[in-house]
Structures are given as structure tokens and as C-alpha cells.
N, CA and C atoms as an extended XYZ file, in Angstrom:
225
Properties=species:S:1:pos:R:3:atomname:S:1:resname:S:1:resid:I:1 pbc="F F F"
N        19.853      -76.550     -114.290 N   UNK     1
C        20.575      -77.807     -114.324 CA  UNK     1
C        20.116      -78.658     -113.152 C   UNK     1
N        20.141      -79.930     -113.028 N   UNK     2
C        19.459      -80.958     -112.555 CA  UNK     2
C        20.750      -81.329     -111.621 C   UNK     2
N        21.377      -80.419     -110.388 N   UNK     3
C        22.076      -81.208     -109.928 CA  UNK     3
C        21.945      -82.274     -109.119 C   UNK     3
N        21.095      -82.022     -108.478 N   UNK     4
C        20.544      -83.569     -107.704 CA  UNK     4
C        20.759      -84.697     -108.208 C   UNK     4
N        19.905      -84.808     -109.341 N   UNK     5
C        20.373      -85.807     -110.693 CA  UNK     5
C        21.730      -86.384     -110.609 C   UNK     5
N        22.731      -84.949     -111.372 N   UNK     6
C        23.752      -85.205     -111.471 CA  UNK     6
C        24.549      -85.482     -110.342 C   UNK     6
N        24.280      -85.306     -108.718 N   UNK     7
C        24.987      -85.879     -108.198 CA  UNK     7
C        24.753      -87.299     -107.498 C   UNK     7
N        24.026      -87.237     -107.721 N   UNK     8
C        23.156      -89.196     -107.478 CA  UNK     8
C        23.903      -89.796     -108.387 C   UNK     8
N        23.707      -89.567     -109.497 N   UNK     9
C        24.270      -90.056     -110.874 CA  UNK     9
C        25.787      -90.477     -111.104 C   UNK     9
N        26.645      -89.578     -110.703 N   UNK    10
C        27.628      -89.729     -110.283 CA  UNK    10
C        28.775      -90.105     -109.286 C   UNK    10
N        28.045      -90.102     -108.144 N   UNK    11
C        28.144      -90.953     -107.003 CA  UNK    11
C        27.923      -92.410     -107.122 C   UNK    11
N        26.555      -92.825     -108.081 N   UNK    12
C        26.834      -94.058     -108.147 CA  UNK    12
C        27.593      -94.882     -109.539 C   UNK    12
N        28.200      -93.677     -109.952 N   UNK    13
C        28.963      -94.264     -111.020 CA  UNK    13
C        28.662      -94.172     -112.848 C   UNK    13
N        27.153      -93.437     -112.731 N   UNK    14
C        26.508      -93.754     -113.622 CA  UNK    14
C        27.088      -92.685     -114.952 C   UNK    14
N        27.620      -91.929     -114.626 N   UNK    15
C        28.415      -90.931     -115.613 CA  UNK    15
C        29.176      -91.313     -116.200 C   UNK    15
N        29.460      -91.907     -117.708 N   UNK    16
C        30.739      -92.132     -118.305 CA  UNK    16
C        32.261      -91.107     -117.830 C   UNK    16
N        33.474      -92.274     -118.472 N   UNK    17
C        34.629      -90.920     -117.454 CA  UNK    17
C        34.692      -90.603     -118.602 C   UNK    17
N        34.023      -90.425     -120.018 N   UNK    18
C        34.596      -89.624     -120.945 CA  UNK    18
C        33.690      -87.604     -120.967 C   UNK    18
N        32.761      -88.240     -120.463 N   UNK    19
C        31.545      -86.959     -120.157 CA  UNK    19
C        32.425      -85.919     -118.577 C   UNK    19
N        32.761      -84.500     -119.445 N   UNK    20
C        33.123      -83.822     -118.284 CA  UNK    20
C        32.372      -82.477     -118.345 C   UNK    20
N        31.775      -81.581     -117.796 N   UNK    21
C        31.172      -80.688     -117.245 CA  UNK    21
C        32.433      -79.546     -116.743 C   UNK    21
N        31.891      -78.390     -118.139 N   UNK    22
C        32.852      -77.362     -118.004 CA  UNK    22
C        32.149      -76.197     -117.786 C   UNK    22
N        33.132      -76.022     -116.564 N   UNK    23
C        32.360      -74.758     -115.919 CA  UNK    23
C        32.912      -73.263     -116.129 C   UNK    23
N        32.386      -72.143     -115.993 N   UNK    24
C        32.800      -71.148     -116.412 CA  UNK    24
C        32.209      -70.085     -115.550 C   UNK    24
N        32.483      -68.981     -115.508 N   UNK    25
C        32.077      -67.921     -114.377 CA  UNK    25
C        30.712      -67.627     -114.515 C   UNK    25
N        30.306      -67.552     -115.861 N   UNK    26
C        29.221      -67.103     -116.568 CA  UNK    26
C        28.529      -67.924     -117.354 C   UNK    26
N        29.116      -69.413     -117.322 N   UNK    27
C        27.974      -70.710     -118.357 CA  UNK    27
C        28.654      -71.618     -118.129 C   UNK    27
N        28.559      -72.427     -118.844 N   UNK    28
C        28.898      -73.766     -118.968 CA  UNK    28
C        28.303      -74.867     -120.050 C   UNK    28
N        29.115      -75.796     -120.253 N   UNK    29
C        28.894      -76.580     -121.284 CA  UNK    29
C        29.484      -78.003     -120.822 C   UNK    29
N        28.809      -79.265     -121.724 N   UNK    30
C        29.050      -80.469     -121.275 CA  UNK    30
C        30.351      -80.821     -122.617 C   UNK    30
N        31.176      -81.471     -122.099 N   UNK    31
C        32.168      -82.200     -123.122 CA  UNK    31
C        32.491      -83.589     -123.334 C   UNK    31
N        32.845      -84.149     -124.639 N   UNK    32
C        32.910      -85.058     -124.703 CA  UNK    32
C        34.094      -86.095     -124.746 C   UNK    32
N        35.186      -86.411     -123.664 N   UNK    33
C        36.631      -86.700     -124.242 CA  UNK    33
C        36.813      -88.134     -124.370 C   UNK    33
N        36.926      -87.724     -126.039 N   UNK    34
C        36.793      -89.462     -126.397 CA  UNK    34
C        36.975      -89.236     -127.680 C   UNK    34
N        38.056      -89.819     -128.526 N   UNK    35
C        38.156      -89.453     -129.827 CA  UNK    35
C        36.992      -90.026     -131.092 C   UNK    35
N        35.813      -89.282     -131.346 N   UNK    36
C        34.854      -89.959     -131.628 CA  UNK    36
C        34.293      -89.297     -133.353 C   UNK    36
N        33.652      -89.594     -133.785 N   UNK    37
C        33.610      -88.488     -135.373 CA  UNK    37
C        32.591      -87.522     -134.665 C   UNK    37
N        32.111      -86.429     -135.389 N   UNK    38
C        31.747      -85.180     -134.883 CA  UNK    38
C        30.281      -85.838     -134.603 C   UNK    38
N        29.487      -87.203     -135.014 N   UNK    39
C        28.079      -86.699     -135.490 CA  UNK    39
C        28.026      -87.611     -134.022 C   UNK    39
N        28.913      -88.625     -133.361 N   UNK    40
C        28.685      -89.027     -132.280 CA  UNK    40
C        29.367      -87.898     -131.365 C   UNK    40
N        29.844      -87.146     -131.194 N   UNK    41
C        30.325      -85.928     -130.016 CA  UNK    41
C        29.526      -85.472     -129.712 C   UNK    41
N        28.441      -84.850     -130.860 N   UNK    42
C        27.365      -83.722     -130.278 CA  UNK    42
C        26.117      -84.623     -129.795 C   UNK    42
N        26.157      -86.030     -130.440 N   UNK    43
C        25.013      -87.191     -129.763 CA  UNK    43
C        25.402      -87.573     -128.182 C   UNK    43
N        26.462      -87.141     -127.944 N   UNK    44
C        26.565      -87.416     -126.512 CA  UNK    44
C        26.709      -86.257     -125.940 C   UNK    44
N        27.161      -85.290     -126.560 N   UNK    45
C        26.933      -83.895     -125.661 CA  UNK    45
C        25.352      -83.711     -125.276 C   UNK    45
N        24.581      -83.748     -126.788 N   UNK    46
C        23.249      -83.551     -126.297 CA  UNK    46
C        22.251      -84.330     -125.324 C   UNK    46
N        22.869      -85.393     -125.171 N   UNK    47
C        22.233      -86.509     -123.900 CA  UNK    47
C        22.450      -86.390     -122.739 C   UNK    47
N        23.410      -85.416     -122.781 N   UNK    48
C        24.306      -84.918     -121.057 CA  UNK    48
C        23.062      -83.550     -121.256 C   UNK    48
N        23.349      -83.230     -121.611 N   UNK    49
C        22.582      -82.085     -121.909 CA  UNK    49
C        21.071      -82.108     -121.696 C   UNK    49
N        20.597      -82.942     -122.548 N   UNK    50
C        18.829      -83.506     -122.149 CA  UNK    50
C        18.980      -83.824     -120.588 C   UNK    50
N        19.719      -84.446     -120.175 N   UNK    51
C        19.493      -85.399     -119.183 CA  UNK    51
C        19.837      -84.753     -117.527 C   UNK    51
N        20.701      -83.402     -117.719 N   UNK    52
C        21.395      -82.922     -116.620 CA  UNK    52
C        20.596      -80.908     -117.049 C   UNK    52
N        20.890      -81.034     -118.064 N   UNK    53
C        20.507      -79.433     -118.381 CA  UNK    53
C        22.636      -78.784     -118.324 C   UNK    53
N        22.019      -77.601     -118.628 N   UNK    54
C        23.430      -77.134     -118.241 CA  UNK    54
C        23.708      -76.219     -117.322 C   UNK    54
N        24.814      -75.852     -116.849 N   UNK    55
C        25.472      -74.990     -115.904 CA  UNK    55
C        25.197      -73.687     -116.698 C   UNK    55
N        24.972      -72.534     -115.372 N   UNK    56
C        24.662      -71.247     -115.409 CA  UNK    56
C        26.108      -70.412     -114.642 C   UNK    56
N        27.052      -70.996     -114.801 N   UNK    57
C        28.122      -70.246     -114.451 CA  UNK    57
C        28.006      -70.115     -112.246 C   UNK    57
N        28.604      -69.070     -112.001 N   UNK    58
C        28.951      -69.356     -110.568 CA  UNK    58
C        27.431      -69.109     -110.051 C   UNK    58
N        26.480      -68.160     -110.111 N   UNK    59
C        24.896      -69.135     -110.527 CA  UNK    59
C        25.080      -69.756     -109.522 C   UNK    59
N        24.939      -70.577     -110.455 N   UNK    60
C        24.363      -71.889     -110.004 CA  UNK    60
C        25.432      -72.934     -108.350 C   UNK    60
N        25.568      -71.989     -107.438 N   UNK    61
C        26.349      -72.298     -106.512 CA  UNK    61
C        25.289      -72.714     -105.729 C   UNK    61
N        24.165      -71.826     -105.516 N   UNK    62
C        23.136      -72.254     -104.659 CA  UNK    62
C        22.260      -73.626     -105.076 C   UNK    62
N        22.098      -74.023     -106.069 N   UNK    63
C        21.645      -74.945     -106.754 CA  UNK    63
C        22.333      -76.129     -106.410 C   UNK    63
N        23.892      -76.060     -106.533 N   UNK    64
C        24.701      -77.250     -106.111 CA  UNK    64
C        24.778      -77.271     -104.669 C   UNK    64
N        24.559      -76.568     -104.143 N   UNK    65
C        24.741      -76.029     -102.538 CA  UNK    65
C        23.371      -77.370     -101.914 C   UNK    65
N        22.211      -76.915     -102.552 N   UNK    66
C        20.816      -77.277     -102.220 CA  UNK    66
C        20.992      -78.603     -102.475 C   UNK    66
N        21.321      -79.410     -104.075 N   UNK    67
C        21.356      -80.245     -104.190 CA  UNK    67
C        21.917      -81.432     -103.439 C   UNK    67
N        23.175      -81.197     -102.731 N   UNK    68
C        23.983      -81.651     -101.904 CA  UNK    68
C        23.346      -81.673     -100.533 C   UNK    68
N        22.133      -81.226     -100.138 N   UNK    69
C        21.238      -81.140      -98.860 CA  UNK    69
C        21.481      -80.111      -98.095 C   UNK    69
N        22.372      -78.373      -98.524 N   UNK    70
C        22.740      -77.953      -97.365 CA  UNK    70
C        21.648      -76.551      -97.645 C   UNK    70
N        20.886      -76.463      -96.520 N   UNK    71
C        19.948      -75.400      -97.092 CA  UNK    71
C        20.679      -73.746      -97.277 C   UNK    71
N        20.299      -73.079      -98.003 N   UNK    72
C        21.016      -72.439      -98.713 CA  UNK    72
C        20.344      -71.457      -99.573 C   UNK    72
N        20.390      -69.866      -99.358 N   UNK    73
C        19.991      -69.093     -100.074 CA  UNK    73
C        20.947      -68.341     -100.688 C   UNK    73
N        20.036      -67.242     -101.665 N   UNK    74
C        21.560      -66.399     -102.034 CA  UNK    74
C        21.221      -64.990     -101.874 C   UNK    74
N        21.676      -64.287     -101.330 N   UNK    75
C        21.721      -62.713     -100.715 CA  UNK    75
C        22.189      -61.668     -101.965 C   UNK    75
């Protein structure tokens, strides 16, 4: 997952507030909250998705760790 991206991205606003990022111990998935028909839900899931990649569960701590500038390994 592209957090760098995603946190540039979101810092400057550029994330719709209907797009939320669900995290899970072990994965994750992008959601869409917005009452929309199914064939636009998964057209915007999959653009979060192209555009960010997805979450690898707690993973991906070092990744968000790095992204955020703090150097950071994992033991």
C-alpha cells in the first residue's frame, strides 16, 4: 500500500469523506459510504484501490511508520 501517497493525499484534502480504509489485524479493505447502486461502489472501491493499493493488516505498521518520515524497522 502506497502510504506516502495516501498520506499526502489526505492531508491535503484530496480523499473523498465518503472513501474509508478498513483496517483489520490481518488485511484490509477500502469502503465506500455513500448510498450508491452496486456497479458505482465497486467503481470507487477499485480506484482507492488502484490508486493507494491495500492494507496488509498490523503489517503494515512499519510502512505507515516510514511513510510519516520516522525511520523505522521491524524486529
Amino acid at each position: 500500500m502506497n502510504y506516502k501517497k495516501l498520506i499526502r493525499d489526505s492531508a491535503a484534502g484530496n480523499i473523498p469523506e465518503q472513501a474509508v480504509l478498513v483496517m483489520d489485524n490481518d488485511c484490509g479493505y477500502w469502503e465506500w459510504m455513500d448510498e450508491v447502486n452496486d456497479e458505482v461502489y465497486d467503481e470507487k472501491r477499485n480506484e482507492l484501490k488502484q490508486k493507494y493499493g491495500v492494507p496488509l493488516g498490523y503489517n503494515d505498521i512499519v510502512d505507515v511508520l516510514i511513510a510519516a518520515g520516522v525511520k523505522t524497522e521491524w524486529c
